[in-house]
C-alpha positions as a Markdown table, in Angstrom:
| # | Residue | x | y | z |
|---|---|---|---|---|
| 1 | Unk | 33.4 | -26.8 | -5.7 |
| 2 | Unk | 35.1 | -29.2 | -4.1 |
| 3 | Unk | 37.4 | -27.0 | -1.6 |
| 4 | Unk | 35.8 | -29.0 | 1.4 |
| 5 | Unk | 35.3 | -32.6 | 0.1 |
| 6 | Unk | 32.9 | -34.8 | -0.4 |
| 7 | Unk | 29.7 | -34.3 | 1.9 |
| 8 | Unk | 27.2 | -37.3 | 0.7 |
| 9 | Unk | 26.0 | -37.7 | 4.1 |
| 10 | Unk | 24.6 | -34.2 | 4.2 |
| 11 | Unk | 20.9 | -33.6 | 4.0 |
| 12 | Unk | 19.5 | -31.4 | 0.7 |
| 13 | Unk | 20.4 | -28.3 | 1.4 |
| 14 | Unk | 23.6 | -28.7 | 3.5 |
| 15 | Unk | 24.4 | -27.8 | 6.8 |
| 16 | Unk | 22.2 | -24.6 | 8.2 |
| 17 | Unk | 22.1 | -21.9 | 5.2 |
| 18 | Unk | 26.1 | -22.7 | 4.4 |
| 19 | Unk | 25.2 | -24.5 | 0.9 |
| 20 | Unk | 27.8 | -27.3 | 2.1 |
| 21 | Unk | 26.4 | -31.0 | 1.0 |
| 22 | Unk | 24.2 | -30.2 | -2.1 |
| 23 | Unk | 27.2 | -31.1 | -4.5 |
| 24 | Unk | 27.8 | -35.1 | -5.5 |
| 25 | Unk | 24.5 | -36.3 | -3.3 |
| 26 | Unk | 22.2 | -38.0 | -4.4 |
| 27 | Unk | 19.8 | -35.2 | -3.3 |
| 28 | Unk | 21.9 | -32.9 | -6.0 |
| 29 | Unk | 21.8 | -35.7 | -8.7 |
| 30 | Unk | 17.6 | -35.8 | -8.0 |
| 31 | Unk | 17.6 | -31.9 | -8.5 |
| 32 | Unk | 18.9 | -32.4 | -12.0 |
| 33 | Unk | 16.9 | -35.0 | -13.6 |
| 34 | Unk | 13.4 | -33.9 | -12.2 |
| 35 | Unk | 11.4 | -33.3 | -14.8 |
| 36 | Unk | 10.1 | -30.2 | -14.7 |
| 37 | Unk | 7.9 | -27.4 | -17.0 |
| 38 | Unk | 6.8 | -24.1 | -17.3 |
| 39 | Unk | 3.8 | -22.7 | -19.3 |
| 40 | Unk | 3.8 | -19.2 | -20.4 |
| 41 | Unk | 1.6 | -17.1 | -22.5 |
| 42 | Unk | 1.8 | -13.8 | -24.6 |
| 43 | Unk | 0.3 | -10.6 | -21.9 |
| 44 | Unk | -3.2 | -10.3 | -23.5 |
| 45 | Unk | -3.9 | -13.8 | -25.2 |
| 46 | Unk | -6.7 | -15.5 | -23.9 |
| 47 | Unk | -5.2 | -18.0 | -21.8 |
| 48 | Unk | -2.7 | -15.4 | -20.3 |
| 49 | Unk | -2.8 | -15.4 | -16.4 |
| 50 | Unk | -3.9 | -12.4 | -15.0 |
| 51 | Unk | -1.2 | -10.0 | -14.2 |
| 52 | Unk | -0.1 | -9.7 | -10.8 |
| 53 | Unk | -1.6 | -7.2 | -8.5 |
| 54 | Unk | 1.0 | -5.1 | -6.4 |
| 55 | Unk | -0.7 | -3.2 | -3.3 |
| 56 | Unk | 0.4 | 1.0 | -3.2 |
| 57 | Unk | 3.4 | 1.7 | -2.5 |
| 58 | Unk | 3.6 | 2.7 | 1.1 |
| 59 | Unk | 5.5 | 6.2 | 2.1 |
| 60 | Unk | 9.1 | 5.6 | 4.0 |
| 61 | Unk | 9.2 | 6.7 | 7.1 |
| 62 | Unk | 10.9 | 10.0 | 7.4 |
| 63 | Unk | 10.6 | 10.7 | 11.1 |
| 64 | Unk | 13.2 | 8.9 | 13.1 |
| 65 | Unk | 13.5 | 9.1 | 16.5 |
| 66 | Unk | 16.5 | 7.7 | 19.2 |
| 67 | Unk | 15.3 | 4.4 | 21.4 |
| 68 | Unk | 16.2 | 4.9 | 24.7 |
| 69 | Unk | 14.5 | 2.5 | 27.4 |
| 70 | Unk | 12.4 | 1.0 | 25.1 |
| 71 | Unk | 10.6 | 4.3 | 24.0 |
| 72 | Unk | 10.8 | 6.4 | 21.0 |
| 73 | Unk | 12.6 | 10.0 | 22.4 |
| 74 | Unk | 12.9 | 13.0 | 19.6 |
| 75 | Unk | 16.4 | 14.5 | 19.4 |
| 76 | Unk | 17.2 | 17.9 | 19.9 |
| 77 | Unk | 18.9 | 18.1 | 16.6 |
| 78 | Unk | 18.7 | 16.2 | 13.7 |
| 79 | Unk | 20.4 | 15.8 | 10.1 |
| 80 | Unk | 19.4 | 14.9 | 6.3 |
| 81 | Unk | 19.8 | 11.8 | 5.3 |
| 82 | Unk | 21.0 | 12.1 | 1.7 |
| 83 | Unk | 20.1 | 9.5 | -1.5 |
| 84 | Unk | 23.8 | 9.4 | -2.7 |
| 85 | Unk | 22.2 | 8.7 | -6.4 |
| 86 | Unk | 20.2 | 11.7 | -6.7 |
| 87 | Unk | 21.9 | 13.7 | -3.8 |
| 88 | Unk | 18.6 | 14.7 | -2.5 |
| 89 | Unk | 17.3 | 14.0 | 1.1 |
| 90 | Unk | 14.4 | 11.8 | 2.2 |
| 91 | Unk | 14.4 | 11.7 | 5.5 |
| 92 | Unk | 15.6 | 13.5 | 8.8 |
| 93 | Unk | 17.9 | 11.3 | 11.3 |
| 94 | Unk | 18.6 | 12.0 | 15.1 |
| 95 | Unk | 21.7 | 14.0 | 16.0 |
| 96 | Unk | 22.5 | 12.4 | 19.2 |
| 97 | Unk | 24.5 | 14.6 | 22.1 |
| 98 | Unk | 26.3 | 13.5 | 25.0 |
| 99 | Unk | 23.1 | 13.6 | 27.2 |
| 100 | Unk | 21.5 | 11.1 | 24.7 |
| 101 | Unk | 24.4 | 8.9 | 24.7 |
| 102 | Unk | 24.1 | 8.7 | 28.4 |
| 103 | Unk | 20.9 | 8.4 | 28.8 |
| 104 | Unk | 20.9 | 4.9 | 26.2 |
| 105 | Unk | 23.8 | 3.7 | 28.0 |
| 106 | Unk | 21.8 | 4.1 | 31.5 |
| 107 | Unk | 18.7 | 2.8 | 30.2 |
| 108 | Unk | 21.0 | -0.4 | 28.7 |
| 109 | Unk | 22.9 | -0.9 | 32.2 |
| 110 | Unk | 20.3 | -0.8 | 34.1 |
| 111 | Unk | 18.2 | -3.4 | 31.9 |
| 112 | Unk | 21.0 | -6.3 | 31.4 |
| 113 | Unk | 20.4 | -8.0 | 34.2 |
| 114 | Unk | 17.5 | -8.9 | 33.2 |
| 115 | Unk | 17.9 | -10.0 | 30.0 |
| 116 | Unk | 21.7 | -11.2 | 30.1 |
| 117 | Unk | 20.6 | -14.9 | 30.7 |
| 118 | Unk | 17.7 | -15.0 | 28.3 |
């Protein structure tokens, strides 16, 4: 872990979300000699904590649609998309044409200048 030097004058947690700084600093050395503890119980004793509660499982979305200028647009075709591990489909994908290619690239010329300096 040394392949870019020593980085004691970076804050815990290093630079952005890179990782870079948390080795040989005192921040890393803290990390190591907290004290720290867990307390666990057997499911069902009568101290356990209650176990968590998971809301239903919502459905996947199996309607997709094309965005062009900023609204959903239905395709005239469209294909199965296929879970490679069971090799069944699950949902149903837009088969863009040339008309719907032009149509997004319209809608995207005609909105840059507007946005290009946000």
């Amino acid at each position: 872990n040394e392949h870019l030097g020593d980085t004691d004058g970076a804050p815990f947690g290093g630079f952005k979300h890179s990782g870079i700084g948390r080795e040989n600093g005192c921040a890393d050395l803290g990390t190591w000699t907290e004290m720290q503890s867990l307390k666990t119980a057997k499911a069902g004793a009568p101290n356990a904590p209650e176990a968590p509660k998971f809301p239903e499982q919502q459905p996947i979305n199996t309607d997709y649609k094309m965005l062009i200028n900023g609204e959903l647009v239905d395709a005239k075709e469209t294909f199965d998309v296929v879970n490679p591990a069971t090799g069944k489909a699950f949902a149903k994908s837009p088969h863009c044409d040339a008309s719907d290619v032009d149509a997004a690239v319209a809608a995207a010329k005609a909105a840059f200048p507007a946005w290009r300096d946000t």
